[in-house]
C-alpha positions as CSV (number, residue, x, y, z in Angstrom):
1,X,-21.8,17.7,64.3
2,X,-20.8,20.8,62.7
3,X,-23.9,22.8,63.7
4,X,-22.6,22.1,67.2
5,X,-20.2,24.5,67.1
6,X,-19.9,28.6,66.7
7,X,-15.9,28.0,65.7
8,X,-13.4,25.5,64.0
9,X,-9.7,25.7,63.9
10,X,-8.4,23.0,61.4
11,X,-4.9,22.2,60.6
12,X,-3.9,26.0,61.5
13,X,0.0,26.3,60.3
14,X,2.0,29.5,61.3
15,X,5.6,29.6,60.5
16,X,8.0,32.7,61.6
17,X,11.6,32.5,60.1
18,X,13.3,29.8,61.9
19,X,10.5,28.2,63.8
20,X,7.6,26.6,63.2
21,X,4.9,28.5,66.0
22,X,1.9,26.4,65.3
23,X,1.5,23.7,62.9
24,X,-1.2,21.6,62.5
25,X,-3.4,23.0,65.4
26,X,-7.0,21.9,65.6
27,X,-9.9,24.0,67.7
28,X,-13.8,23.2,68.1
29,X,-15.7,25.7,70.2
30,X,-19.3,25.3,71.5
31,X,-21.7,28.2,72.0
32,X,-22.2,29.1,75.5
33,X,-19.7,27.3,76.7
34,X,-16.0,28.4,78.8
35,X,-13.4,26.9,76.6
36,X,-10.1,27.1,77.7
37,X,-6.6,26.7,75.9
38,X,-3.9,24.9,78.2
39,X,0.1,24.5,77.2
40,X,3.2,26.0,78.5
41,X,4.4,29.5,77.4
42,X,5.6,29.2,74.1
43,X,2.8,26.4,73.3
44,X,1.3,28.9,70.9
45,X,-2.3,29.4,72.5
46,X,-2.1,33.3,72.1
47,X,-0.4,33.3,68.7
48,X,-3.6,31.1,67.2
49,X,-6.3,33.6,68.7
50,X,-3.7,36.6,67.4
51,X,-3.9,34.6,63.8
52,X,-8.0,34.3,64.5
53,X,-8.3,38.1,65.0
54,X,-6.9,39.1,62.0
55,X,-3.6,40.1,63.9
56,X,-1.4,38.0,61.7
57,X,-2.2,36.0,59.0
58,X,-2.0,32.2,59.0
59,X,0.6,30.0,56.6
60,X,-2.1,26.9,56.2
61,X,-5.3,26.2,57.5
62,X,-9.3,27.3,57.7
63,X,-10.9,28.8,59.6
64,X,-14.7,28.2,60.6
65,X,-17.4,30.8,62.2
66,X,-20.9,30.1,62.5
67,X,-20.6,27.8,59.0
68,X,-18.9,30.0,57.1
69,X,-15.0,29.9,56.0
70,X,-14.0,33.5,57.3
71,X,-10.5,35.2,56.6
72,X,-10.2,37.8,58.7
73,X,-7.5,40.7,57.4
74,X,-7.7,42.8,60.4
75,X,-8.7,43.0,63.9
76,X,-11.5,45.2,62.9
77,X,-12.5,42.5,60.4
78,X,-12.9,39.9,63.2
79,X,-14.7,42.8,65.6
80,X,-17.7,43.2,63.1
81,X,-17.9,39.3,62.7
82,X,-18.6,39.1,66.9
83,X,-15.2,38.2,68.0
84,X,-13.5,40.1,70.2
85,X,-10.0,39.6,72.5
86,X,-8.6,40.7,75.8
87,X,-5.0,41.0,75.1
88,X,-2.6,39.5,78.1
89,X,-0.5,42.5,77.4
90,X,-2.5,45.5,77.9
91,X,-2.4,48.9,75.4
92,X,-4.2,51.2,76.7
93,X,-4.1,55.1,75.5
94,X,-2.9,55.9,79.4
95,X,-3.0,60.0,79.1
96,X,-7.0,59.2,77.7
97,X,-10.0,58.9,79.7
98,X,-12.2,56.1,81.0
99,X,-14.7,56.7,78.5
100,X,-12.1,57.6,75.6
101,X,-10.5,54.0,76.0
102,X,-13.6,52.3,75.9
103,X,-15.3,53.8,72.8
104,X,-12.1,54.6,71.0
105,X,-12.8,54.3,67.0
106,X,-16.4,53.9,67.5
107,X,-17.1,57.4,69.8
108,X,-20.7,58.1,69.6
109,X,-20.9,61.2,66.9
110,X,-23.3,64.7,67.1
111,X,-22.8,64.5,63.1
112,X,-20.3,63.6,60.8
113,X,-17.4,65.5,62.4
114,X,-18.2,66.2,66.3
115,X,-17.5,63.4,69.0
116,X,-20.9,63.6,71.7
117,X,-19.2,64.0,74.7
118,X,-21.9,63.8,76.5
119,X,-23.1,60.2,75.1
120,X,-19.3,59.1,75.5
121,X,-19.5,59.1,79.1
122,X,-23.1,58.9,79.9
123,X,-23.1,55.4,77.8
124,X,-19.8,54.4,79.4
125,X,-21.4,54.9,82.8
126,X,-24.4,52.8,81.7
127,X,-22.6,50.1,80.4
128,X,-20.1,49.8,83.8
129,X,-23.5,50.0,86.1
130,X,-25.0,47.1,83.6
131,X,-22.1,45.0,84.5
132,X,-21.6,45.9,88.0
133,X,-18.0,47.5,87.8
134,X,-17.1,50.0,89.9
135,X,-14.6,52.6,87.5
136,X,-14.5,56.3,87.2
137,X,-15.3,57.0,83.5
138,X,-13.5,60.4,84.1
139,X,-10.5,59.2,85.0
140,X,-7.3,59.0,82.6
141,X,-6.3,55.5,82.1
142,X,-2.3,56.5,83.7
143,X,-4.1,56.9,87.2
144,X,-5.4,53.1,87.1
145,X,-4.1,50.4,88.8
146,X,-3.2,47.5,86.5
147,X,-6.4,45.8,88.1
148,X,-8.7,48.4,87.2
149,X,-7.3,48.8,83.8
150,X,-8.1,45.7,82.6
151,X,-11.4,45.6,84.3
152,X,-11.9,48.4,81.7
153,X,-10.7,46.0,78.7
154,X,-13.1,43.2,80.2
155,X,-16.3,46.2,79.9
156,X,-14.6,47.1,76.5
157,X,-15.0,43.5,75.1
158,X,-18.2,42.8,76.4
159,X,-19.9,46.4,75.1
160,X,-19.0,44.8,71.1
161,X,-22.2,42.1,72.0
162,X,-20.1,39.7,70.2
163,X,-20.7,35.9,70.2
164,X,-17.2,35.0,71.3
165,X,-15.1,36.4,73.5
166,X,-11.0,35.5,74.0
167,X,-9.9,35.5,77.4
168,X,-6.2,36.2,78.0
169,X,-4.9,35.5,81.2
170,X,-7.8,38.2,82.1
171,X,-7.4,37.2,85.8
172,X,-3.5,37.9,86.0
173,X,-3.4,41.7,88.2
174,X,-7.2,40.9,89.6
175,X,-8.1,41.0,93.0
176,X,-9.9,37.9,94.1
177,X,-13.3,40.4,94.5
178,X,-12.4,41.6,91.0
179,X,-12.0,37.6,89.6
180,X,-15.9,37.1,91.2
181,X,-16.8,40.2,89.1
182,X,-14.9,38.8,86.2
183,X,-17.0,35.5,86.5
184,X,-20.3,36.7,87.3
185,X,-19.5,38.7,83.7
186,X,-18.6,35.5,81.9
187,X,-21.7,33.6,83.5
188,X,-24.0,36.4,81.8
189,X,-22.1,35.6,78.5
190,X,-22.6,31.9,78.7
191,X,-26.8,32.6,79.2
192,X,-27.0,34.4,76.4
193,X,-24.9,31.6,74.5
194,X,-21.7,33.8,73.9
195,X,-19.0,30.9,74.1
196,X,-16.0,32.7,75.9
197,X,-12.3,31.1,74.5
198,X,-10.2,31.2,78.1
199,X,-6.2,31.1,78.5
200,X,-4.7,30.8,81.9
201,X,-2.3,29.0,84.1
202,X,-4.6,29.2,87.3
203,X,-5.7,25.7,87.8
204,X,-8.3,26.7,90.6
205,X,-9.9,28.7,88.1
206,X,-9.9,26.8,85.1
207,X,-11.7,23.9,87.2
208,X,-14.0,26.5,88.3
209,X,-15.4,27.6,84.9
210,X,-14.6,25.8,82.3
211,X,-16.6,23.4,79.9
212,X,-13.9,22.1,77.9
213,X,-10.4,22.3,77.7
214,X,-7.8,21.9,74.4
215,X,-3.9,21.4,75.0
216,X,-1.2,22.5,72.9
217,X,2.4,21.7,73.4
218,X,5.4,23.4,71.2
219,X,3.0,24.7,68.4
220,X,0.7,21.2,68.3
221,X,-2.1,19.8,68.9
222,X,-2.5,17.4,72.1
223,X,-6.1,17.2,72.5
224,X,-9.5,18.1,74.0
225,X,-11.6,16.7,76.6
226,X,-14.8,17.9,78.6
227,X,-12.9,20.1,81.7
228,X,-15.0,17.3,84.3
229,X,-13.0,14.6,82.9
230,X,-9.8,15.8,83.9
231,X,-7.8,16.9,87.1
232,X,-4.5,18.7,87.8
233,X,-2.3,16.1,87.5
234,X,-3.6,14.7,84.0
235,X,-3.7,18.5,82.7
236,X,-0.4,18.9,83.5
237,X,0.9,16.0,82.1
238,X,-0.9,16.8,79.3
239,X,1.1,20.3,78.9
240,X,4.1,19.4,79.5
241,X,4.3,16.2,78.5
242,X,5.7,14.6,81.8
243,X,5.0,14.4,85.2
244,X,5.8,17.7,88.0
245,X,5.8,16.2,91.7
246,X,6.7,19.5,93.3
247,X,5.4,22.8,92.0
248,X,7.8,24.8,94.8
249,X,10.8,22.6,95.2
250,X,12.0,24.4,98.6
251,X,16.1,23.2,98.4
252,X,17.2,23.3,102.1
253,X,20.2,25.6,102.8
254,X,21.6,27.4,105.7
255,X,20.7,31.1,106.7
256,X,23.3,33.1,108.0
257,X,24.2,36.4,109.1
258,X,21.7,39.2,108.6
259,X,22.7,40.5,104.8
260,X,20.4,43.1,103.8
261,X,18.2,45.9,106.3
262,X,15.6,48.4,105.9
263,X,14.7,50.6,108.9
264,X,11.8,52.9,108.9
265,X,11.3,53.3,105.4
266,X,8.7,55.9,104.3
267,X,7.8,57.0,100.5
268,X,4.0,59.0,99.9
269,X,1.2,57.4,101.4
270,X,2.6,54.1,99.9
271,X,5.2,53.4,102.2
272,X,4.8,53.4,106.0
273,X,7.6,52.6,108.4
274,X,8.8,49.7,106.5
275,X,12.0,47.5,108.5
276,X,12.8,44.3,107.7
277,X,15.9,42.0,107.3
278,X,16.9,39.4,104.7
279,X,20.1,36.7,106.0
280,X,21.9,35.2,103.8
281,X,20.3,32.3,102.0
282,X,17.0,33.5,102.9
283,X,13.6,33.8,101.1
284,X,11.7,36.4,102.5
285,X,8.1,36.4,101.1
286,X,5.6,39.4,100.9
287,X,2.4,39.1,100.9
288,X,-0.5,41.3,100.7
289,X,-3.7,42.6,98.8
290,X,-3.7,44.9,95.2
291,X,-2.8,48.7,97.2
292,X,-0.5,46.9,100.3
293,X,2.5,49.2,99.2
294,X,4.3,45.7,98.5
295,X,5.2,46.9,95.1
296,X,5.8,50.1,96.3
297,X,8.2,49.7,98.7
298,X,10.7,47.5,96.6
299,X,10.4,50.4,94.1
300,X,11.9,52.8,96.8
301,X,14.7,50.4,98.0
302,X,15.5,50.3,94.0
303,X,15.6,53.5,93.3
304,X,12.5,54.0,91.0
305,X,10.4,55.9,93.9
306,X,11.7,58.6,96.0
307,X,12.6,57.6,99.7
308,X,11.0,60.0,102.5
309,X,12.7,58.9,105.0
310,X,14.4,55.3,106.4
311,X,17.7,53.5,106.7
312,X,19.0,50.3,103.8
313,X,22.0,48.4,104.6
314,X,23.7,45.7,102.4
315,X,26.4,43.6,104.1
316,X,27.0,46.0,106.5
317,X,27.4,49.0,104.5
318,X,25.0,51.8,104.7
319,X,23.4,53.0,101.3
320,X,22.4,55.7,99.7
321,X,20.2,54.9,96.4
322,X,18.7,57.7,94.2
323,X,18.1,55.6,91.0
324,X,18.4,52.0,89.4
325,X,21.5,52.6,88.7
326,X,22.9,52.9,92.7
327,X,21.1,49.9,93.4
328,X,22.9,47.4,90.1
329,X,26.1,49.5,90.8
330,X,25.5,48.0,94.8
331,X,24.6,44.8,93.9
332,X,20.4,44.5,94.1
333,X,18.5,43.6,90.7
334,X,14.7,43.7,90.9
335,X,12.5,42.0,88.4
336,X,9.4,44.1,88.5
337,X,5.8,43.5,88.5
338,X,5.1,45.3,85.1
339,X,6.7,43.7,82.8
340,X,5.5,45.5,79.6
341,X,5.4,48.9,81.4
342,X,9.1,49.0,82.6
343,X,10.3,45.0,82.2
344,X,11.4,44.6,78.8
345,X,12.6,47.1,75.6
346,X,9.9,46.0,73.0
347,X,12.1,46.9,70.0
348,X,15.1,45.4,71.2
349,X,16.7,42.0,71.0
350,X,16.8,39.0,73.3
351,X,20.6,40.0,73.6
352,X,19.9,43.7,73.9
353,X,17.4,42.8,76.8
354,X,19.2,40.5,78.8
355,X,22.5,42.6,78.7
356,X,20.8,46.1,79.0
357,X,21.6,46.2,83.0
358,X,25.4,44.7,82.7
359,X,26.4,46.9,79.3
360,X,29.2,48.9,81.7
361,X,31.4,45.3,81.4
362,X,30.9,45.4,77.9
363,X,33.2,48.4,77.3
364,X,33.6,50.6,74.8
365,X,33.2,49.9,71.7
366,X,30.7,47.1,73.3
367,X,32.0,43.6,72.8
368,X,29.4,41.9,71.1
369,X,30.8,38.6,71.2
370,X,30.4,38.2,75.3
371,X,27.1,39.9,75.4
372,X,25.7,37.0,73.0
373,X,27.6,34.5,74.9
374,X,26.7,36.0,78.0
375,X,23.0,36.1,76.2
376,X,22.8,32.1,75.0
377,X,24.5,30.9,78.6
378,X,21.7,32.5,80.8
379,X,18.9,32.0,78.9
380,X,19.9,28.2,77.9
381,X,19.7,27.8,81.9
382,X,16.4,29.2,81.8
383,X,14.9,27.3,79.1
384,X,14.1,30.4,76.9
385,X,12.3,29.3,74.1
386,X,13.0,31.4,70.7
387,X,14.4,31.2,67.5
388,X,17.4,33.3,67.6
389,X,19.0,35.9,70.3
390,X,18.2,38.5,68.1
391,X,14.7,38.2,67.9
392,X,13.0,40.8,69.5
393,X,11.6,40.5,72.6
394,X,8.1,41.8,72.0
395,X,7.8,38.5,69.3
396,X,8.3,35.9,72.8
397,X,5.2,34.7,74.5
398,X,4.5,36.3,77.7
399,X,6.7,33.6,79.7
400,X,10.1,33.7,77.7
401,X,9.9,37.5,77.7
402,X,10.0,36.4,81.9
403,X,12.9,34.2,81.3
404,X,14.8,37.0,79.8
405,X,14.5,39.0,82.9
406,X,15.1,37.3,85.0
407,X,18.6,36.0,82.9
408,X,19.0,39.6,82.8
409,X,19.3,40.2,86.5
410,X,21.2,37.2,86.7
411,X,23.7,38.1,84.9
412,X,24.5,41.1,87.1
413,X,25.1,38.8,89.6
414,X,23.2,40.2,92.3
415,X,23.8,39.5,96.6
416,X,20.2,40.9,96.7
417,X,17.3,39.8,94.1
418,X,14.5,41.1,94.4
419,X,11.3,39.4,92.4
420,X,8.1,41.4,91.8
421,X,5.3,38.5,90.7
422,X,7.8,36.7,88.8
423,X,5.3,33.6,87.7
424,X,2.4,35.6,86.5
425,X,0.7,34.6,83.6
426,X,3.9,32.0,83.4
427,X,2.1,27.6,83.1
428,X,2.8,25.3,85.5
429,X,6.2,23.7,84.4
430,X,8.0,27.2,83.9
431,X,6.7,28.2,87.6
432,X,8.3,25.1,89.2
433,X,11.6,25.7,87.1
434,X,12.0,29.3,88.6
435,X,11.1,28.6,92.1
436,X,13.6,25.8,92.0
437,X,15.8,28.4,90.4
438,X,15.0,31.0,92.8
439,X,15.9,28.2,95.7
440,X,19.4,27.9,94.3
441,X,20.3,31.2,93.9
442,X,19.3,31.3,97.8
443,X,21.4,28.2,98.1
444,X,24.3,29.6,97.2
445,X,24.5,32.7,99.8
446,X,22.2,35.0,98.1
447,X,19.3,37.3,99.6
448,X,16.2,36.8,97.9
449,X,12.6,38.7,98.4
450,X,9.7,37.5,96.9
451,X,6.5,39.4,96.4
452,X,3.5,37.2,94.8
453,X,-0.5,37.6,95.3
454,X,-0.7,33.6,95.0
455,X,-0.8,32.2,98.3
456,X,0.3,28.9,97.7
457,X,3.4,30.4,96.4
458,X,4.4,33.0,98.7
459,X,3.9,30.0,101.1
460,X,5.9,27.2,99.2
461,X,8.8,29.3,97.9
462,X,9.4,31.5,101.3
463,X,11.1,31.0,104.8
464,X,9.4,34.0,106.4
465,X,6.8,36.3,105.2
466,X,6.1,39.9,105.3
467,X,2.6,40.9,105.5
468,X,1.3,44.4,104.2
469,X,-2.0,46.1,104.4
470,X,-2.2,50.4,103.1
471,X,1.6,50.8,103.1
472,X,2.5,49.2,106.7
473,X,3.9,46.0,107.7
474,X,1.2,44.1,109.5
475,X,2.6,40.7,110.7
476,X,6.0,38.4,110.1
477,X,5.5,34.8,110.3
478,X,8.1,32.3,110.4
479,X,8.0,29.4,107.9
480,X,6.3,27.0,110.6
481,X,3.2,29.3,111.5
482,X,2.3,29.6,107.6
483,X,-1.7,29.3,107.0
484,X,-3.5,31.3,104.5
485,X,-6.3,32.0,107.2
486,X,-3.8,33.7,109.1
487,X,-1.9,35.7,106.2
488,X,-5.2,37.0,104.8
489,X,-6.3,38.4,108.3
490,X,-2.6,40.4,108.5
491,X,-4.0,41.2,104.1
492,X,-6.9,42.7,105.3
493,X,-5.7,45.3,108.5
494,X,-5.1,42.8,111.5
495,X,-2.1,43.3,112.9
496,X,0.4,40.5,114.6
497,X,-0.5,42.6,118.1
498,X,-3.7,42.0,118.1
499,X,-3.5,38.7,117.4
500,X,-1.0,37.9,119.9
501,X,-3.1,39.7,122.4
502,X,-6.4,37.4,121.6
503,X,-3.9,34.2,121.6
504,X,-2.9,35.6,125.0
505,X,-6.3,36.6,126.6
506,X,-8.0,32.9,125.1
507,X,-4.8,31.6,127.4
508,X,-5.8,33.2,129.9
509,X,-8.9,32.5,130.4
């Protein structure tokens, strides 16, 4: 049986001080086969590929590849074996090209001390027209859109022709033309039997492509089964150990008095006559494709972009907001899309990170004791998973560090929250804890906007919708004329005119 497969995991232990991240994991991975890792954030699925790769060493366990026990010190190590990794947090060299990213520590060489330029890019073109990806080699990474970045880190893993390939959350800023590209990609790995080691939180795809399927849960092992012997409901019981009956658990509250306005709002080529109005108690979705200017346009109400033109109003009173720091001081906290880019302080602490936007109540000198207080109350409501507050936020998974932000603009107690994608790359249980979350806040009197790519959330979570498509506003549909037919027509350029205007004429005639 051991011939069967390319990789074994057995009894893999990691211990950090003070908890216990994996312990006792078990992994068995065929060739040529899609096998993704399941478990809630925290579970440990990216810290046992990170402990695979070299990244960090493992407390017990072995480690199996193609037969042999490997110990891998380094990522390098693991690269020359024919493993390779996407990493869910991307780390590119942004003021590099294209071409520099993809070949960096292995440029193709004139001699011993000159880079070929002219091989750099002429191979990087080759190997982007073998797979089918559209990406300008020439350009610097900065320039990218998240999506195309890791499109680039997709190319990059496939171009080491290695014999397994880790998959995290890959799909997470993709388009849904970009996910087909991603798939076509991993359907040429699995004929020529590169097995492909999967982690997302996407059930639609995970049913789509995978073979098998392993589930961890708080550092353990749960189990494996073949991906066609389970559904949704037995995966996610499997995860988190209990059963989840609502994944958007809409709370019913009144909506009052129009709370928060934008009129004609206009930043760059981004930003196109944006108006809208959030009432108290509200969830106002937004919804749209990668380039809608959804992003963009909470990122000009905030401060972080700089308004052309356009009127904001928050309860009444006109505002004038140059920076982040007009919009906390005036009550609106925004959780933003990139969290790694300009979410979280690496470095810092849990405490540090969840405080950062609410230090002016701290005075001076800071008082420490409320900021961890402050810290452990938020957090415990969120069901932040970590060993102390003063572990640093770069050492969460990918989930918590979430939580943390989101406790962070809590804590500022906001009459406007804004949420940029605030479940991506976040499993099943955590997403229904912040949508309920997200519901309260509404319930008590707040003003929430919502932007997500997932359909099914924007649609579950909201009570109207904003539609975008190239900057401008393209339909607003109340929560009883939801259908993602009609949401993806306003996604892609129809506006709600023109649809009105066929609804009429078919009336008509």
């Amino acid at each position: 049986m051991a011939d069967e497969y390319i990789l074994e995991m057995h009894g893999i232990c990691k211990y950090f001080p003070g908890v216990k991240a994996l312990d006792g994991v078990e992994l068995q991975v065929r060739p040529g086969t899609v096998h993704t890792l399941m478990g809630e954030n925290g579970a440990g699925k990216s810290t046992l590929m990170k402990c695979l790769i070299g990244m960090q060493p493992v407390t017990a366990g072995t480690i199996i590849h193609k037969g042999k026990e490997v110990h891998f010190k380094s990522v390098q190590d693991s690269i020359h074996a024919g493993i390779t990794m996407i990493q869910q947090e991307l780390s590119p060299v942004l003021e590099r090209t294209v071409a520099d990213n993809l070949w960096l520590g292995r440029e193709p060489m004139k001699n011993k001390f000159m880079c070929d330029n002219k091989a750099l890019y002429t191979e990087a073109e080759a190997l982007f027209k073998k797979l089918n990806l559209e990406v300008d080699v020439y350009a610097k990474m900065k320039d990218l859109t998240v999506a195309k970045q890791q499109m680039v880190e997709i190319a990059k893993a496939v171009s080491h022709d290695s014999n397994i390939v880790i998959m995290d959350e890959p799909t997470s800023a993709l388009t849904d033309a970009e996910v087909e590209d991603l798939f076509r990609i991993i359907a040429d790995l699995k004929a020529k039997n590169v097995a492909i080691i999967y982690i997302s939180h996407k059930m639609d795809e995970i049913f789509r492509i995978s073979d098998d399927i392993t589930v961890f849960r708080d550092g353990t092992y749960v189990g494996t089964d073949r991906a066609a012997n389970l559904n949704n409901e037995k995966l996610i019981e499997m995860m988190v150990g209990r059963k989840i009956t609502n994944m958007f658990p809409k709370i019913p509250c009144p909506i009052g008095d129009v709370m928060f306005k934008v009129e004609n709002l206009n930043s760059g080529k981004q930003v196109k006559n944006v108006s809208f109005e959030v009432r108290k108690g509200e969830i106002l979705g937004f919804a749209g494709l990668v380039g809608a200017g959804r992003t963009e346009t909470m990122e000009t109400i905030f401060g972080m972009r700089k308004k052309d033109s356009g009127r904001i109003w928050l309860n009444g009173k006109e505002l004038n907001i140059k920076s982040p720091r007009d919009a906390i001081d005036n009550k609106i906290g925004l959780l933003t899309e990139d969290r790694r880019g300009n979410g979280i302080f690496g470095l810092l602490s849990i405490t540090d990170n969840t405080t950062v936007a609410n230090w002016g109540a701290y005075g001076m000198p800071m008082n420490n004791k409320q900021m961890l207080k402050d810290t452990e109350e938020y957090n415990t409501k969120l069901r932040t998973k970590t060993p102390t507050w003063e572990t640093r936020i770069m050492n969460l998974s990918g989930g918590n560090q979430q939580k943390v932000l989101l406790a962070r603009w809590l804590l500022t107690k906001p009459d406007l929250l804004i949420v940029d994608e605030p479940t991506r790359g976040i499993d099943v249980g955590a997403k229904s804890e912040i949508h309920e979350l997200l519901s309260k806040l509404a319930g008590e009197g707040k003003a929430i906007i919502v932007i997500s790519s997932e359909m099914p959330e924007v649609m579950g979570i909201s009570d109207r919708i904003v539609v975008m498509h190239e900057g401008e506003m393209t339909g607003v549909l109340n929560r009883d004329e939801f259908s993602q037919e009609l949401l993806m027509r306003y996604a892609t350029g129809g506006s709600a005119v023109e649809e009105l205007k066929k609804q009429q004429g078919s009336l008509e005639s």
